[in-house]
LOZATOR-746982 format. One record per residue (C-alpha): residue number from 1; y, x, z; chain; residue in three letters. Coordinates in nm, 2 decimals. Example, Ala and Ser with C-alpha at 12.3 -4.5 7.8 and 13.67 -1.06 7.14 Angstrom:
2
{nr:1&py:-0.45&px:1.23&pz:0.78&kette:A&rest:Ala};
{nr:2&py:-0.11&px:1.37&pz:0.71&kette:A&rest:Ser};
***
This chain:
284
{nr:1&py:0.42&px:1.62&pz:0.25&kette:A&rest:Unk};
{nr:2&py:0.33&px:1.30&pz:0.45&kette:A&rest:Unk};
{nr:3&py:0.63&px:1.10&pz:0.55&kette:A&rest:Unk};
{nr:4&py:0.67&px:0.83&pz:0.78&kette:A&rest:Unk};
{nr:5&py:0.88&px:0.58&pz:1.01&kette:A&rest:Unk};
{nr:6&py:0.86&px:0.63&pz:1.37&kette:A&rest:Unk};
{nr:7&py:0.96&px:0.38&pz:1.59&kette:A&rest:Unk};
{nr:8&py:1.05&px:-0.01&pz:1.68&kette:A&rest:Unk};
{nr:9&py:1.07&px:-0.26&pz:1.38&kette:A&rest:Unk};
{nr:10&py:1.40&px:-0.23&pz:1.23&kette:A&rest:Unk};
{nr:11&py:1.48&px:0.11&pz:1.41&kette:A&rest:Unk};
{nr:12&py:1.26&px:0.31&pz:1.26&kette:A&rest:Unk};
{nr:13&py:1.31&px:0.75&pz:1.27&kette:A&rest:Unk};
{nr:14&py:1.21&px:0.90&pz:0.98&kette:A&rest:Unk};
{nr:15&py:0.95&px:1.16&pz:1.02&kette:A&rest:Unk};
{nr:16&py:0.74&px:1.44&pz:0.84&kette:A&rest:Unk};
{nr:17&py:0.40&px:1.48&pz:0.95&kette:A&rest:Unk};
{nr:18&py:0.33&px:1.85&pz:1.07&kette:A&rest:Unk};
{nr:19&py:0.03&px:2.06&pz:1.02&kette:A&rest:Unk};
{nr:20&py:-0.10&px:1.95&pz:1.41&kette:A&rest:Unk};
{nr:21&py:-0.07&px:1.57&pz:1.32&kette:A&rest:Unk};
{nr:22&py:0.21&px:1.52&pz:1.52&kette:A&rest:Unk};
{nr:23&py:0.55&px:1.38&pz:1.40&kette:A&rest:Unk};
{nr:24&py:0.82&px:1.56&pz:1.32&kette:A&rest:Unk};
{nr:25&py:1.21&px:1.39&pz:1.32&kette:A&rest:Unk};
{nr:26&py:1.42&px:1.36&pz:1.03&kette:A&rest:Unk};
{nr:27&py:1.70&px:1.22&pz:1.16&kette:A&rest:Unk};
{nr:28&py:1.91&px:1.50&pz:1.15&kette:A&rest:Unk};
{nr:29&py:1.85&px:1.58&pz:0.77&kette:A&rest:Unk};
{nr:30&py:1.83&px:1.22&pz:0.62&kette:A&rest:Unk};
{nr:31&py:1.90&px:0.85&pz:0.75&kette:A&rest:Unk};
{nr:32&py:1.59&px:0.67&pz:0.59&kette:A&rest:Unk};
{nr:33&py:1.26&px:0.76&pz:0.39&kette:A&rest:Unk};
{nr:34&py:1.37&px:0.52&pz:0.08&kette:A&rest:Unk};
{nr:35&py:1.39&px:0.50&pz:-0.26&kette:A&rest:Unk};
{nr:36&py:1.74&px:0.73&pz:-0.23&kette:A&rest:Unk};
{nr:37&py:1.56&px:0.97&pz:-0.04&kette:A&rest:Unk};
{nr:38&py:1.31&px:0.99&pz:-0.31&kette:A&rest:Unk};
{nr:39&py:1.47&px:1.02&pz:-0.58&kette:A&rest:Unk};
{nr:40&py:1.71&px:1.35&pz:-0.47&kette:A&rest:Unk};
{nr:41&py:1.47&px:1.64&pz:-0.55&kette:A&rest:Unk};
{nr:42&py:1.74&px:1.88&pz:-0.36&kette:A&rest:Unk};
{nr:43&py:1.66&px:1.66&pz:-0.02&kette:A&rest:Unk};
{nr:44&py:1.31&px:1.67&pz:-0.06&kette:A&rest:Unk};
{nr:45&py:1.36&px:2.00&pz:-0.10&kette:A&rest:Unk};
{nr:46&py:1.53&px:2.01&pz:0.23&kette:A&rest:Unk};
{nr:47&py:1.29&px:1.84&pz:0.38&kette:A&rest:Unk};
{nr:48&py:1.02&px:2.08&pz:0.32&kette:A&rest:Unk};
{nr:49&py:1.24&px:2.38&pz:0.36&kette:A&rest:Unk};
{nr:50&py:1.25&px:2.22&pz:0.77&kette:A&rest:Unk};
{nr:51&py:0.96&px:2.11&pz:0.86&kette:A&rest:Unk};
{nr:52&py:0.82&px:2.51&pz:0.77&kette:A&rest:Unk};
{nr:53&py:1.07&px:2.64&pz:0.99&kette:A&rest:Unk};
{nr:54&py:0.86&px:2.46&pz:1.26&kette:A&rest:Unk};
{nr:55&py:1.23&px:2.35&pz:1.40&kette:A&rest:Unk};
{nr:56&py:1.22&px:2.01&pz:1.36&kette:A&rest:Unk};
{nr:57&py:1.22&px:1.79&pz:1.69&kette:A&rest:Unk};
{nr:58&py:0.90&px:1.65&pz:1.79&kette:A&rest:Unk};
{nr:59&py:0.88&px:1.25&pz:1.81&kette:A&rest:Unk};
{nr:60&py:0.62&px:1.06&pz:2.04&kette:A&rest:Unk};
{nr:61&py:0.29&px:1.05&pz:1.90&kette:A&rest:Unk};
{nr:62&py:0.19&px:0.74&pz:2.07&kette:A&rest:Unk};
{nr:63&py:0.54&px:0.56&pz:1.91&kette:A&rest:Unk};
{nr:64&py:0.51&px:0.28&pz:1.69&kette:A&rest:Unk};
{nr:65&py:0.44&px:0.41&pz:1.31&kette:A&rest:Unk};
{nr:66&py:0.63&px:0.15&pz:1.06&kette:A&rest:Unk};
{nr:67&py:0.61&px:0.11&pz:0.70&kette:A&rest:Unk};
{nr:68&py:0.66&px:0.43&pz:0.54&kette:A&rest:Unk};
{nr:69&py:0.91&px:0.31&pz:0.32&kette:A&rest:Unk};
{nr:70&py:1.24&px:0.14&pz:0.39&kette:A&rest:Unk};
{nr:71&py:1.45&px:-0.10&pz:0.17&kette:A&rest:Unk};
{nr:72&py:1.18&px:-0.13&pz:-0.04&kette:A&rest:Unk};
{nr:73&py:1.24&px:-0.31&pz:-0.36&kette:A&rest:Unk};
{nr:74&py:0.99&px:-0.48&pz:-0.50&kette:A&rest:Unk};
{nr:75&py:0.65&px:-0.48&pz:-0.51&kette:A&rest:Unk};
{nr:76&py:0.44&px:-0.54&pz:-0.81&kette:A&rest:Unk};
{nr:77&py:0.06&px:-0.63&pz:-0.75&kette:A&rest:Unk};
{nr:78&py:-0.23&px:-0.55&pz:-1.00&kette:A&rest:Unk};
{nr:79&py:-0.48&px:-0.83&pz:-0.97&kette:A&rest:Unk};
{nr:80&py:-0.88&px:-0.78&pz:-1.09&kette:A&rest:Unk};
{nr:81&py:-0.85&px:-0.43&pz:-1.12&kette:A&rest:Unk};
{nr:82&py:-1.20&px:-0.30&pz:-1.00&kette:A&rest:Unk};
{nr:83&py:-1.53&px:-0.36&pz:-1.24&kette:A&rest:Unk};
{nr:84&py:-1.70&px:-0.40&pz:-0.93&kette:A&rest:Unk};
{nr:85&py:-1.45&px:-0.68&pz:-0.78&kette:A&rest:Unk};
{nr:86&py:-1.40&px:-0.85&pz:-1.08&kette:A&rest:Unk};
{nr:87&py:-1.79&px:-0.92&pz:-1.10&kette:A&rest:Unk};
{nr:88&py:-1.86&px:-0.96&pz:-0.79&kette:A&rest:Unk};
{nr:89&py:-1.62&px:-1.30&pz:-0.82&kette:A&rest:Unk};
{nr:90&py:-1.77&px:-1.38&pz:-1.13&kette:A&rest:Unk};
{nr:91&py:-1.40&px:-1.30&pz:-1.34&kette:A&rest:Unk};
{nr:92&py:-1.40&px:-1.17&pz:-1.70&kette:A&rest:Unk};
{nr:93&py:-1.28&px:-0.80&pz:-1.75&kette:A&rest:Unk};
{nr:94&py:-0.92&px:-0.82&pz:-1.83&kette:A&rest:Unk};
{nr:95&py:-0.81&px:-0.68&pz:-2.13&kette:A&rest:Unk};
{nr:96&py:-0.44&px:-0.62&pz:-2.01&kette:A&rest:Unk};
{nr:97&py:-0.35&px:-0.58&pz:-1.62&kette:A&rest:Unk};
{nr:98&py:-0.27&px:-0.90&pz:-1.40&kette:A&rest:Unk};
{nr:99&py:0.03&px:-0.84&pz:-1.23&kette:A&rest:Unk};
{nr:100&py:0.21&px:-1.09&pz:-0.93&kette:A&rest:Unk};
{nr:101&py:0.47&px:-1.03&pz:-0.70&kette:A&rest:Unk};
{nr:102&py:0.51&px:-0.95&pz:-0.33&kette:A&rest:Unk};
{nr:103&py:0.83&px:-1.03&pz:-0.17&kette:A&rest:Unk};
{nr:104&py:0.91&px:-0.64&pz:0.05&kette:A&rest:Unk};
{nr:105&py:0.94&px:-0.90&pz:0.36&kette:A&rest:Unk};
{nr:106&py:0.55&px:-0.92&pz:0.37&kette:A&rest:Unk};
{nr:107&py:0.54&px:-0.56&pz:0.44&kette:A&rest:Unk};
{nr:108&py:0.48&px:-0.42&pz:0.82&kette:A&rest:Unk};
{nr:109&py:0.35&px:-0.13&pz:0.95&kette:A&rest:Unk};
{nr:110&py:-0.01&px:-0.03&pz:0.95&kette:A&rest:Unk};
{nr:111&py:-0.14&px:-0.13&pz:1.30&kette:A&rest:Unk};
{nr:112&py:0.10&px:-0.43&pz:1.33&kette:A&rest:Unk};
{nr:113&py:-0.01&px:-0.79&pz:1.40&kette:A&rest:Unk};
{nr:114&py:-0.12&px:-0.96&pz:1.11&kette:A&rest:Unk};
{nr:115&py:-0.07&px:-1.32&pz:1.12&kette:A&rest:Unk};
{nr:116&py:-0.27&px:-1.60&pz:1.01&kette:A&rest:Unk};
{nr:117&py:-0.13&px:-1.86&pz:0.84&kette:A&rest:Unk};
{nr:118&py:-0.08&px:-2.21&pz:0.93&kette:A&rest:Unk};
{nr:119&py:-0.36&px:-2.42&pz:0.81&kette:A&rest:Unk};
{nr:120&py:-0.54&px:-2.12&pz:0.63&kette:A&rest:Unk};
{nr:121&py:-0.94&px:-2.12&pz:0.61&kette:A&rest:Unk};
{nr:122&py:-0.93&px:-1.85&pz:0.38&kette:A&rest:Unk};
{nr:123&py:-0.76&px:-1.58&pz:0.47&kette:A&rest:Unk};
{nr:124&py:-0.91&px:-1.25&pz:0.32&kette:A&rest:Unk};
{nr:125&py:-0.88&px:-0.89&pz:0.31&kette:A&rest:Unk};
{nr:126&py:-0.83&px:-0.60&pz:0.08&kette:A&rest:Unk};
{nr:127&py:-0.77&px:-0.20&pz:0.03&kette:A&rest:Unk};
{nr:128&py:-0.56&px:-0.12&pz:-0.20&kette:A&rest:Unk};
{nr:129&py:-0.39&px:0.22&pz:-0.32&kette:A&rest:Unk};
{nr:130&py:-0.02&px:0.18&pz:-0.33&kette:A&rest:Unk};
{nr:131&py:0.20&px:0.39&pz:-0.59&kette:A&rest:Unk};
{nr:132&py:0.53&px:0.45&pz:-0.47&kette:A&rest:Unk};
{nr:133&py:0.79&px:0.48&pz:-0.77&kette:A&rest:Unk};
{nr:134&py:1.04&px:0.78&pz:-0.73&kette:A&rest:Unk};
{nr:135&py:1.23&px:0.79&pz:-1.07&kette:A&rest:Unk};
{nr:136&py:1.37&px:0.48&pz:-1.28&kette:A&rest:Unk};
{nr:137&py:1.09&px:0.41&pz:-1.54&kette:A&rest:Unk};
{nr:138&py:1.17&px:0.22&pz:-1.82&kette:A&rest:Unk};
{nr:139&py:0.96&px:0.21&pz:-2.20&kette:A&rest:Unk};
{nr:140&py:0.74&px:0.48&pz:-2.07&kette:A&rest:Unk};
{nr:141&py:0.54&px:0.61&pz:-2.35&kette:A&rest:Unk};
{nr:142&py:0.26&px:0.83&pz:-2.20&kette:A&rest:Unk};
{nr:143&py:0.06&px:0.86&pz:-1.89&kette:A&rest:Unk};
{nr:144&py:0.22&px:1.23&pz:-1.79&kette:A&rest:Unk};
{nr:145&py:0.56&px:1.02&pz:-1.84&kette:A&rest:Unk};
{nr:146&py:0.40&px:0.73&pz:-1.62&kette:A&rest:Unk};
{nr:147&py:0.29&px:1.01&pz:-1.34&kette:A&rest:Unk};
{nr:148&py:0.59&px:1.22&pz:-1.32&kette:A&rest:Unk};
{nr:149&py:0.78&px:0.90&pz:-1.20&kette:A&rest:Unk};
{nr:150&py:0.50&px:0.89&pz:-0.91&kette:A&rest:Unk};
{nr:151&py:0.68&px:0.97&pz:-0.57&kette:A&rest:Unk};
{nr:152&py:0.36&px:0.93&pz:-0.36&kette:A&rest:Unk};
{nr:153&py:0.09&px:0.67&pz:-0.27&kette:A&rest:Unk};
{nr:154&py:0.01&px:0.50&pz:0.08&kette:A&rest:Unk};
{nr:155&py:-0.30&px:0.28&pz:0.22&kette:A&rest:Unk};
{nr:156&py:-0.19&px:-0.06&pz:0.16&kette:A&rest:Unk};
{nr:157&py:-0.37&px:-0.39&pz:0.29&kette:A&rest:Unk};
{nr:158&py:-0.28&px:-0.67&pz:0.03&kette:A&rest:Unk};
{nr:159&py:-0.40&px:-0.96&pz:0.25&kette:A&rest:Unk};
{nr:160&py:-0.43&px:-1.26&pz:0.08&kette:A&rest:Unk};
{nr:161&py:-0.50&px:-1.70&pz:0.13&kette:A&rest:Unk};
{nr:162&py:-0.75&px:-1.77&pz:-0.10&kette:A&rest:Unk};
{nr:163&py:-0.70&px:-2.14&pz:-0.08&kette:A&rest:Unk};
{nr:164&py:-0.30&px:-2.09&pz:-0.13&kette:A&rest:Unk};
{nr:165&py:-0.36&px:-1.87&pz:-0.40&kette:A&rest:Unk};
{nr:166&py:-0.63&px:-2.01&pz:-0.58&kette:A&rest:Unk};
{nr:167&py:-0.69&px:-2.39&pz:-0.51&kette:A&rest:Unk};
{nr:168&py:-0.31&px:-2.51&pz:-0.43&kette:A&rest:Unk};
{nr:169&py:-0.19&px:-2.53&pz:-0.82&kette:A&rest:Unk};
{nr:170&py:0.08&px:-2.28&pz:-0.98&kette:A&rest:Unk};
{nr:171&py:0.06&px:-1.87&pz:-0.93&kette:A&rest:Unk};
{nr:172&py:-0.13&px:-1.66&pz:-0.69&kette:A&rest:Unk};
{nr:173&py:0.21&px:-1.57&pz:-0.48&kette:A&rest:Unk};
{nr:174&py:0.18&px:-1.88&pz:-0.27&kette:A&rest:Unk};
{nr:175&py:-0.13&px:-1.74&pz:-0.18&kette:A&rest:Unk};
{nr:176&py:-0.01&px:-1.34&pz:-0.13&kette:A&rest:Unk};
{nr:177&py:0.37&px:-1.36&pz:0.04&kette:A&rest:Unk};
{nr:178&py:0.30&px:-1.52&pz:0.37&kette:A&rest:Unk};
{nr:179&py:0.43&px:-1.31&pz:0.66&kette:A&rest:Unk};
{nr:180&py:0.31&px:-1.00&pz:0.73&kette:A&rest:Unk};
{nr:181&py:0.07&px:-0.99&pz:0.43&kette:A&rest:Unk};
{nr:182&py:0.18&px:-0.63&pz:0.31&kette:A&rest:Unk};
{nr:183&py:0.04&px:-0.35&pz:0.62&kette:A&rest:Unk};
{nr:184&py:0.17&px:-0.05&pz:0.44&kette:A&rest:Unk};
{nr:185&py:0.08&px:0.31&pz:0.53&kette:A&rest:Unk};
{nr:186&py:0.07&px:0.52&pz:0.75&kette:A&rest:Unk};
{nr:187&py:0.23&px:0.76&pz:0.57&kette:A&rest:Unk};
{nr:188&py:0.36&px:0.83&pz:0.22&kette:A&rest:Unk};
{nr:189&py:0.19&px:1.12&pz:0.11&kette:A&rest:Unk};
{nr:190&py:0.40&px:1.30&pz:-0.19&kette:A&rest:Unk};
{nr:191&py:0.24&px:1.31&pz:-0.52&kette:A&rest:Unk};
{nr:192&py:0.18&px:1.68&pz:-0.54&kette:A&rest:Unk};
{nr:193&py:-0.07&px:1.63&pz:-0.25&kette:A&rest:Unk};
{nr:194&py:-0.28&px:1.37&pz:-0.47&kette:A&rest:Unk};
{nr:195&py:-0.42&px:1.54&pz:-0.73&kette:A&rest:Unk};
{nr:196&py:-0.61&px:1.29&pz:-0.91&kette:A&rest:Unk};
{nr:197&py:-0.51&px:0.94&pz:-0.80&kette:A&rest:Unk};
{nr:198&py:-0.86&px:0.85&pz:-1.01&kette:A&rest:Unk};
{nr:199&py:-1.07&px:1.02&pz:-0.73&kette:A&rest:Unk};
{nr:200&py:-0.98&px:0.83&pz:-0.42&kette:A&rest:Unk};
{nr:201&py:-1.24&px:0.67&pz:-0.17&kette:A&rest:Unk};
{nr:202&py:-1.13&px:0.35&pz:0.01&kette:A&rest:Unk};
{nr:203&py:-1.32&px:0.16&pz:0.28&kette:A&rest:Unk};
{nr:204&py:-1.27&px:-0.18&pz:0.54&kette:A&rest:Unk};
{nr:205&py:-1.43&px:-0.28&pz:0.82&kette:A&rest:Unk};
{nr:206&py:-1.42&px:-0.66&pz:0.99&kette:A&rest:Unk};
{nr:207&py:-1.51&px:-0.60&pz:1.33&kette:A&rest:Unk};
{nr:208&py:-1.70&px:-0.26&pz:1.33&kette:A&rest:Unk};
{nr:209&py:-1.85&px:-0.39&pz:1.01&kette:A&rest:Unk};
{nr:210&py:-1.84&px:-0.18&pz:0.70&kette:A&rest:Unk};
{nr:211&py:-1.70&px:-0.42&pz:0.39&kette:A&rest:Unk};
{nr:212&py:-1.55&px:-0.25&pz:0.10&kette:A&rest:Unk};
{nr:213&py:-1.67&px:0.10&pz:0.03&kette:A&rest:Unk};
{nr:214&py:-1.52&px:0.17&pz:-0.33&kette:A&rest:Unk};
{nr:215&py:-1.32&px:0.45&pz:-0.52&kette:A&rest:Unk};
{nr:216&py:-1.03&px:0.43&pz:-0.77&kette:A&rest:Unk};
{nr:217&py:-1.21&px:0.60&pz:-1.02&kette:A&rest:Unk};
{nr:218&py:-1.37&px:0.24&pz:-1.06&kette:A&rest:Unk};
{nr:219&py:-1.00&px:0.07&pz:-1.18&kette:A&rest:Unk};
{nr:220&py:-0.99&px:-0.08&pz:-1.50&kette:A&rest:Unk};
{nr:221&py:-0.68&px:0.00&pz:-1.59&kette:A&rest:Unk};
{nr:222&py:-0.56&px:0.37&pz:-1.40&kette:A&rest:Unk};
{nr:223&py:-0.27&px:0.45&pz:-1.19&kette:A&rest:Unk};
{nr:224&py:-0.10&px:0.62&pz:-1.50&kette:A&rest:Unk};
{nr:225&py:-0.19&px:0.33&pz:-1.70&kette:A&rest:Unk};
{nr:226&py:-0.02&px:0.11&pz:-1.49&kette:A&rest:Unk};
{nr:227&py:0.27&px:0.25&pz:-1.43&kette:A&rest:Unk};
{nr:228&py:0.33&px:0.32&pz:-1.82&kette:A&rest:Unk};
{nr:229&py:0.27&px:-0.08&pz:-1.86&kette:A&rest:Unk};
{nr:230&py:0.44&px:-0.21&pz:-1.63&kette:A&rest:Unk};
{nr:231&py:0.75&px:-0.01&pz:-1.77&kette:A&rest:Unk};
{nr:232&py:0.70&px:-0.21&pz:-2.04&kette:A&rest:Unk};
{nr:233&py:0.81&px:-0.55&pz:-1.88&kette:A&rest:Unk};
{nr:234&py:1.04&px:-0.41&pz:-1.62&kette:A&rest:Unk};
{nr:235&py:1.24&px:-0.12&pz:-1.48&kette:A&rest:Unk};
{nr:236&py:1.09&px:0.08&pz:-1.18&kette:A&rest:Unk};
{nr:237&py:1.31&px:0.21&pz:-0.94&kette:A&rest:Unk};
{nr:238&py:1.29&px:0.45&pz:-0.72&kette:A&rest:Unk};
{nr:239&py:1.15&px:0.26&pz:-0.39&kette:A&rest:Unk};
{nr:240&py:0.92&px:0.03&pz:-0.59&kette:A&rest:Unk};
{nr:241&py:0.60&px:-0.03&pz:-0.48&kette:A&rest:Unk};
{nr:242&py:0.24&px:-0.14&pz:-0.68&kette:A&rest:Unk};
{nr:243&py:-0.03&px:-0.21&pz:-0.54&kette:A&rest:Unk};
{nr:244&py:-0.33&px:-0.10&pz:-0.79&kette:A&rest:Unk};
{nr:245&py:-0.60&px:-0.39&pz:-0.68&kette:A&rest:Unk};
{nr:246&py:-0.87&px:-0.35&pz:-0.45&kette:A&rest:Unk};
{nr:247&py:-1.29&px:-0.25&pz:-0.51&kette:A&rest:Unk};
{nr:248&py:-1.55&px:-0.50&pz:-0.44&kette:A&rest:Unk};
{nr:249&py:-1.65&px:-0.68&pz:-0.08&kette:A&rest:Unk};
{nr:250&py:-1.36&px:-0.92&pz:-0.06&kette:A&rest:Unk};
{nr:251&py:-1.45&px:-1.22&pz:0.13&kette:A&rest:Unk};
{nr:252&py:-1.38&px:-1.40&pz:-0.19&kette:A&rest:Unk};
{nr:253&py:-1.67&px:-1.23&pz:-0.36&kette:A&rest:Unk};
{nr:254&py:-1.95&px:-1.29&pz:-0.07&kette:A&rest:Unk};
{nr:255&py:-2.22&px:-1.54&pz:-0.03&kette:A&rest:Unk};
{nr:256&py:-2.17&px:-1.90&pz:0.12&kette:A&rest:Unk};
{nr:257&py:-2.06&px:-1.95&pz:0.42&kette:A&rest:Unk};
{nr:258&py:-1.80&px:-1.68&pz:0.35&kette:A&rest:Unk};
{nr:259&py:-1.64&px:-1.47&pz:0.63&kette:A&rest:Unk};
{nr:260&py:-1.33&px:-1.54&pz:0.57&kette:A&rest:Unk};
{nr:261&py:-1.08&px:-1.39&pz:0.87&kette:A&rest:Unk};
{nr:262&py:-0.97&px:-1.55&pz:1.18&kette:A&rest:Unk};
{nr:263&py:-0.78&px:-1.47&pz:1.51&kette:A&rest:Unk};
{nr:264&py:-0.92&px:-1.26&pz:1.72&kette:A&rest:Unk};
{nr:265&py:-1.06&px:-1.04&pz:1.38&kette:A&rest:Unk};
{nr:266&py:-0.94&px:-0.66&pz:1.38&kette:A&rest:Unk};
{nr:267&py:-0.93&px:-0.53&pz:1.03&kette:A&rest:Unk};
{nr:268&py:-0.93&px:-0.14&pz:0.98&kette:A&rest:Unk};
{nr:269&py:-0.88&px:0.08&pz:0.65&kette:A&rest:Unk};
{nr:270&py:-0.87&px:0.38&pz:0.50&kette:A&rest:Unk};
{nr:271&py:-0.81&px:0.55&pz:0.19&kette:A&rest:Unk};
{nr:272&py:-0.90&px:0.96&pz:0.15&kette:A&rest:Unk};
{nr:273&py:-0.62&px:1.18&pz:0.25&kette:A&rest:Unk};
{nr:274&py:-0.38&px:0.89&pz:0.29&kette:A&rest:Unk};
{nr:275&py:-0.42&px:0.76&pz:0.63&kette:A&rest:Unk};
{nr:276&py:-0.58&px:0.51&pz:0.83&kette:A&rest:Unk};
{nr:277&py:-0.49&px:0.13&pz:0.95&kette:A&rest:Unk};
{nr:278&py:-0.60&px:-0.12&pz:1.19&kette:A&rest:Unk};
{nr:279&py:-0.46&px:-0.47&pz:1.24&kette:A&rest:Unk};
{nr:280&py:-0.52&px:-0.74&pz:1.51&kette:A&rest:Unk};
{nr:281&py:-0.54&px:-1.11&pz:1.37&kette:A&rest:Unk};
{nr:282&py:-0.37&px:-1.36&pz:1.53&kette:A&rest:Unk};
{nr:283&py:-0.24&px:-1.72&pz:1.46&kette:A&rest:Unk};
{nr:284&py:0.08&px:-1.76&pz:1.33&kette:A&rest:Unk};
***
């Protein structure tokens, strides 16, 4: 299935995704695609059971699409976690994963405004594969443990300051949380839909200009990996989100002068089978 949230920030519908591309309303089944939602098999069951029948009320295709996800809880961020990104900015191969935090504040829908910070020269994009968490994880011991806990994934856009992150002292999160840093989706697509997380193309263009053309299958440390490691530091709850790092072609990673983004930029993504994104810059 490919869920979403239809609607005006902070009144989002939740939807289903027919076979025609158009969206389908929940409202009358559930009150929210969120972690509670994801974690009741019978309602997901429901879900499915619905939109078959071909019953459910049609919503505006030209509406607002929000965040898949509501009340998220946190979001955990894998940094260096392509070969080909992690040379390309001259970084050693981790041995273990780099994790930060997003605040689930930074998160807005996929074609929403992205905002430029305040005194930022750096600002910088980056596709990332998002791994929605539908069951509480906690000492995982294998990577079939670490998938079944998989809800779904989502596009995600982890934009980041580079001078924030990297040149103002302390962790990267000064760097990662400033508003509207998190596009996320357009849809959540469940996990049964996504064979092999491994075997997903992601792309970005600035401007009309391809940038990033990589696959996960390059990730140092996998999806299942992840997820199994990160249970080893904290709980996952249903409703958690990580963001698995992003392939090569970061401004970061490119030759002097670097193009870092500005107003006036439009950034757009994609990841295989997962949806598509586009952002308009502007000053904050």
């Amino acid at each position: 299935m490919k869920l979403l949230r239809v609607g005006p920030a902070g009144a989002e519908r939740p939807a289903v995704l027919d076979e025609t591309g158009t969206p389908r309303d929940l409202s009358g089944l559930v009150e929210d695609i969120d972690g509670t939602l994801l974690a009741d098999e019978a309602a997901l069951a429901r879900i499915r059971e619905a939109a078959a029948s071909g019953e459910l009320p049609a919503l505006d295709a030209g509406s607002r699409i929000g965040p898949p996800l509501g009340r998220i809880g946190k979001i955990v961020c894998i940094g260096l976690n392509y070969h080909d990104h992690a040379t390309e900015t001259g970084a050693a191969i981790p041995e273990e994963p780099i994790l930060f935090m997003k605040a689930p504040d930074t998160v807005v829908g996929p074609d929403d405004t992205v905002l430029v910070p305040r005194g930022s020269v750096k600002t910088d994009w980056e596709v990332e594969l998002a791994v929605v968490i539908g069951r509480t994880a906690r000492y995982l011991e294998s990577d079939e443990e670490a998938l079944a806990a998989v809800a779904g994934y989502a596009v995600a856009h982890d934009v980041s300051e580079r001078a924030f992150q990297i040149e103002r002292g302390g962790q990267w999160d000064k760097g990662k949380n400033c508003e509207t840093f998190n596009p996320l989706g357009p849809w959540l697509v469940t996990a049964d839909e996504v064979p092999d997380p491994q075997a997903l193309a992601l792309r970005l263009w600035v401007n009309g200009e391809l940038k990033q053309d990589g696959t996960t299958a390059d990730q140092i440390f996998p999806v299942a990996q992840v997820v199994r490691y990160l249970s080893q530091f904290m709980t996952l709850y249903p409703g958690d989100v990580i963001n698995t790092g992003t392939p090569a072609g970061v401004a970061l990673g490119r030759p002097e002068p670097k193009p870092y983004l500005r107003a006036g930029d439009v950034v757009e993504l994609e990841i295989d089978g997962l949806g598509r994104q586009r952002q308009e810059l502007k000053g904050a």
